[in-house]
Structures are given as C-alpha cells and as structure tokens.
DOMINU-96925 format. One record per residue: x, y, z of N, C-alpha, C, CB in turn; residue in three letters. Coordinates in steps of 0.05 Angstrom, whole numbers, padded with zeros to 5 digits, always signed. Each point is the difference from the previous one (the first is absolute). Last residue first. Glycine has a CB too. Layout:
BEGIN
XYZXYZXYZXYZALA ...
//
This chain:
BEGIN
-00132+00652+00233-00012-00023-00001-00020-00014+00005+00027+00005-00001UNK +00024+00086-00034-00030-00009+00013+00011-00030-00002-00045+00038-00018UNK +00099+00027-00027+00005+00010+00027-00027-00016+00014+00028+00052-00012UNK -00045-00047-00097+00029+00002+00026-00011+00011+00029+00040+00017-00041UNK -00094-00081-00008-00008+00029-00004+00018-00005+00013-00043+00022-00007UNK +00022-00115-00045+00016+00017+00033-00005+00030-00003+00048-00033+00007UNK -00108-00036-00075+00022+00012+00000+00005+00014+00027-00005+00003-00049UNK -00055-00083+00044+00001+00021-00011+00028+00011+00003-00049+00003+00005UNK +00034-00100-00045-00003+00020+00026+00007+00017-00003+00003-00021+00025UNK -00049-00046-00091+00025+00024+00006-00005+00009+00025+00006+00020-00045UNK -00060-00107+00000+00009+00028+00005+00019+00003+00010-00032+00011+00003UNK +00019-00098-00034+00004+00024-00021-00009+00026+00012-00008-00031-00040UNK -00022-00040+00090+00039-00006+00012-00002+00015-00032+00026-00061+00039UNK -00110+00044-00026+00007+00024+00018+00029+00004+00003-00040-00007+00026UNK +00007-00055-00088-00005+00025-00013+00012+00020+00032-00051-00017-00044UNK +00056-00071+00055+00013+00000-00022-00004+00033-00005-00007-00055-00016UNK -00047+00017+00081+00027+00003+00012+00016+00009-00027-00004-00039+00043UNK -00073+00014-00066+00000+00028+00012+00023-00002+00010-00044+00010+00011UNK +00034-00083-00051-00003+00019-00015-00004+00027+00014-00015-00033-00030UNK +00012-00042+00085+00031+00001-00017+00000+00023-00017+00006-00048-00004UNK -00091+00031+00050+00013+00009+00015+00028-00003-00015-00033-00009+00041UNK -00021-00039-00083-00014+00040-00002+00026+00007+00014-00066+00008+00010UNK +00077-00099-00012+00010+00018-00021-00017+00024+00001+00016-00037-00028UNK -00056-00020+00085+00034+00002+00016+00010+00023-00025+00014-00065+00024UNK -00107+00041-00036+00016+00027+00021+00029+00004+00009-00041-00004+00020UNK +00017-00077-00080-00002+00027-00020+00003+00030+00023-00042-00031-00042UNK +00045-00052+00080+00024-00001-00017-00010+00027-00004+00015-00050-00021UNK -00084+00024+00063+00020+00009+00014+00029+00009-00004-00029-00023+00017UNK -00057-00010-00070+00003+00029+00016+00013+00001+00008-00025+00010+00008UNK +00035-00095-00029+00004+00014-00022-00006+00036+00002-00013-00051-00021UNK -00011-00019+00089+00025+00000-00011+00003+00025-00017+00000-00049+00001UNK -00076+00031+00012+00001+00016+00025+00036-00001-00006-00052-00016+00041UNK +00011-00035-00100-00017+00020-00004+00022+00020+00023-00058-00027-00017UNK +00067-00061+00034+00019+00002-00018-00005+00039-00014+00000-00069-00011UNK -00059+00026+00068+00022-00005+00010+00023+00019-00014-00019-00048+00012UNK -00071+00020-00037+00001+00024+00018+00028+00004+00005-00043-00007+00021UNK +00035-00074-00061-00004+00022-00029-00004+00032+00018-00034-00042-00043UNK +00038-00044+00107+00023+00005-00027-00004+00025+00001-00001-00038-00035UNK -00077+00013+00059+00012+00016+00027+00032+00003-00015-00032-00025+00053UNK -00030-00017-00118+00000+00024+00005+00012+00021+00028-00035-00022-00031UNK +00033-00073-00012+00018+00007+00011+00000+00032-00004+00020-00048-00003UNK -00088-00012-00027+00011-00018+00027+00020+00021+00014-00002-00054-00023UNK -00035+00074-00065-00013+00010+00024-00001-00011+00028-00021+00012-00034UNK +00095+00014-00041-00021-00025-00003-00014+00009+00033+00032-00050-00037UNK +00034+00106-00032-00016+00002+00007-00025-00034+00005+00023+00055-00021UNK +00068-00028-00025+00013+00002+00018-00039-00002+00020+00066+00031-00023UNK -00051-00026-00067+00005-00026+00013+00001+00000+00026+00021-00011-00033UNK -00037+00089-00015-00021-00021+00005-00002-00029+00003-00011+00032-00017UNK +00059+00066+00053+00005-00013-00020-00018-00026+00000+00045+00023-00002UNK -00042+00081+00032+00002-00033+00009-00002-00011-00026-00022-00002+00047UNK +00037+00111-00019-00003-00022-00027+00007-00023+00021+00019+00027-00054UNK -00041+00083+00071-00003-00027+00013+00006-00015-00029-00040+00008+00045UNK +00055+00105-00044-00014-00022-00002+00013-00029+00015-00016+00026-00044UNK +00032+00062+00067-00015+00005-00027-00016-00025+00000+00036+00029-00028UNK -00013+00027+00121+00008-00029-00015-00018+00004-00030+00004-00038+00052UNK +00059+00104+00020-00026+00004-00022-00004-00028-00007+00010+00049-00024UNK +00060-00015+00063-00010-00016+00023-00030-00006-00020+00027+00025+00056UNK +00051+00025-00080-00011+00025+00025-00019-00032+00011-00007+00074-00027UNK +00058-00093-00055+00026+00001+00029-00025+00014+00024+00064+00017-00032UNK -00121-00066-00027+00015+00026-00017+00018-00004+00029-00039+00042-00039UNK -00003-00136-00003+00002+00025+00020+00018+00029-00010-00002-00043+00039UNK -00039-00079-00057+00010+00025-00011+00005+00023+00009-00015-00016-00025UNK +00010-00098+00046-00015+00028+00004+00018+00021-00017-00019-00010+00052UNK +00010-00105-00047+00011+00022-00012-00017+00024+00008+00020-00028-00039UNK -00015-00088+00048-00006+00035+00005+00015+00010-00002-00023+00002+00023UNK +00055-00078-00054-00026-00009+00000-00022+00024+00001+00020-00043+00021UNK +00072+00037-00011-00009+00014-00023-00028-00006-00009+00047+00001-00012UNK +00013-00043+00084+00004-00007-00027-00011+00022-00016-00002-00049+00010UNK -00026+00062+00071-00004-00028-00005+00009-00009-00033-00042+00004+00040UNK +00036+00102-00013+00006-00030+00018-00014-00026-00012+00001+00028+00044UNK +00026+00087-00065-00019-00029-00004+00013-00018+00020-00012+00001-00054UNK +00013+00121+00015+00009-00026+00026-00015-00021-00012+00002+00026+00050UNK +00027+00063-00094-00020-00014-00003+00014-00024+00021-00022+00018-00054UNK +00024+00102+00032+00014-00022-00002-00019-00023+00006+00044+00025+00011UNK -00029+00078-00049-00021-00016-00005+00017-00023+00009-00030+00023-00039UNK +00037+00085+00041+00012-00023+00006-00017-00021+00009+00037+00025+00008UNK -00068+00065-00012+00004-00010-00030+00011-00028+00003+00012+00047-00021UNK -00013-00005+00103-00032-00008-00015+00004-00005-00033-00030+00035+00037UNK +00113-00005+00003-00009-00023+00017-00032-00005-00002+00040+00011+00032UNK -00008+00068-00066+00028-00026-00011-00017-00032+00012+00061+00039+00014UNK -00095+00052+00014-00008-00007-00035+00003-00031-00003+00022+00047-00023UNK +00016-00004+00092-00031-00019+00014-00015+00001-00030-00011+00021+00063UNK +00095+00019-00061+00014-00029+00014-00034-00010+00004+00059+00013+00034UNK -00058+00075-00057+00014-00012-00024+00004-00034+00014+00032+00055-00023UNK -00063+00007+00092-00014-00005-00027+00007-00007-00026-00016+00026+00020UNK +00078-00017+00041-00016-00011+00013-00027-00010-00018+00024+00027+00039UNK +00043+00036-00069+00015-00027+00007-00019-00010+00009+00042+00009+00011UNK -00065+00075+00004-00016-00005-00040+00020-00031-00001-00002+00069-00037UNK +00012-00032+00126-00025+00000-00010-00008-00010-00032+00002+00037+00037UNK +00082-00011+00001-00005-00016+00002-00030-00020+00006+00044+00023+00003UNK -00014+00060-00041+00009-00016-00016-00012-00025+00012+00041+00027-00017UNK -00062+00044+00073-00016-00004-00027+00013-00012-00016-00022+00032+00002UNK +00065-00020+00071-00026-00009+00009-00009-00008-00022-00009+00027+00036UNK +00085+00019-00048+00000-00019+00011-00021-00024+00004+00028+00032+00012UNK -00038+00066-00021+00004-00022-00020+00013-00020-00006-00010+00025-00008UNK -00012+00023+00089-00016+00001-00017+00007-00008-00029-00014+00030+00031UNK +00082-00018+00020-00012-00026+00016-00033-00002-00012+00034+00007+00052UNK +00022+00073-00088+00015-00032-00002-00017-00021+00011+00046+00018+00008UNK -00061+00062+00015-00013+00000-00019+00004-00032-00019+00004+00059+00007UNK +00015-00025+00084-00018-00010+00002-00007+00000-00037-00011+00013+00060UNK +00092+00014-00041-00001-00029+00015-00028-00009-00013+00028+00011+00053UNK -00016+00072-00070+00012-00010-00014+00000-00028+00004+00019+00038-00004UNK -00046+00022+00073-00019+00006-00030+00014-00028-00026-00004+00073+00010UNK +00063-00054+00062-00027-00020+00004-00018+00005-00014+00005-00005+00037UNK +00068+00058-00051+00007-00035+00007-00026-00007-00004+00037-00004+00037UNK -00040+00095-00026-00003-00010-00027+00007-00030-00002+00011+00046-00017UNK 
//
C-alpha cells in the first residue's frame, strides 16, 4: 500500500507541477517587454517568449548615409529586448514551487 501511495503522490506531484509550468508560459507570453538603443532612437517591442510585436525608429534618427548606423543600432535593440525576454522568464520560473518531499524518499 506504500507504494501505491508513493506512486500516487508522485502522480500528483507531476500534475501540479505541470499546471505551474503552464501557468508560468501564460505569464511569460502575456509579458510584454521593450529594448532600444541609440538613445531611444530604436525601440523594439516583444512578448518575454521572443515574439517581436513591433519595430519603432525614429525619424531623425534615419539618414541614408548612415544606414549600416540605423542596422546597427536595429540589431542593438533585438538584443536588449532578448536580453529582458530572458529576465522575464527567469523572473516567472524563480515563482515556482518546488515540489513537495514524499516521506522517507529523497
């Protein structure tokens, strides 16, 4: 009967920590964050999962001498905004729970 018991425990175990998981990949596509570079010149928009919403340059910031720039700064600004996806997930995965110990098991 232990182990019936063990195994019933570790079966729901499983499944909490299943619906945590799916609750944390809600959290983190709802989570909307925004990178720029060059002053704010660019600006990207992004969901924490990597999703890009939107692009904004800015139209000063645009002369056609210094379009390798304006790439530049573009490629910038993806990188901030992945740097913060990746924060925001670290953020949501450090709010789960570890699972609960089953006596006598480590």
């Amino acid at each position: 009967m232990t182990e019936s018991m063990s195994s019933e425990q570790l079966l729901r175990q499983a499944q909490e920590l299943q619906e945590q998981l799916t609750e944390q990949r809600k959290e983190i596509s709802s989570t909307v964050v925004e990178g720029s570079a060059g002053g704010g010149a660019v600006k990207v928009g992004m969901r924490a999962d990597g999703t890009v919403l939107k692009v904004h340059i800015d139209p000063d910031a645009v002369h056609t001498s210094e379009i390798d720039m304006l790439e530049d700064l573009v490629a910038a600004a993806f990188r901030d905004a992945l740097r913060r996806c990746g924060n925001a997930q670290a953020t949501a995965i450090t709010g789960m729970s570890a699972p609960a110990q089953i006596d006598g098991e480590v």
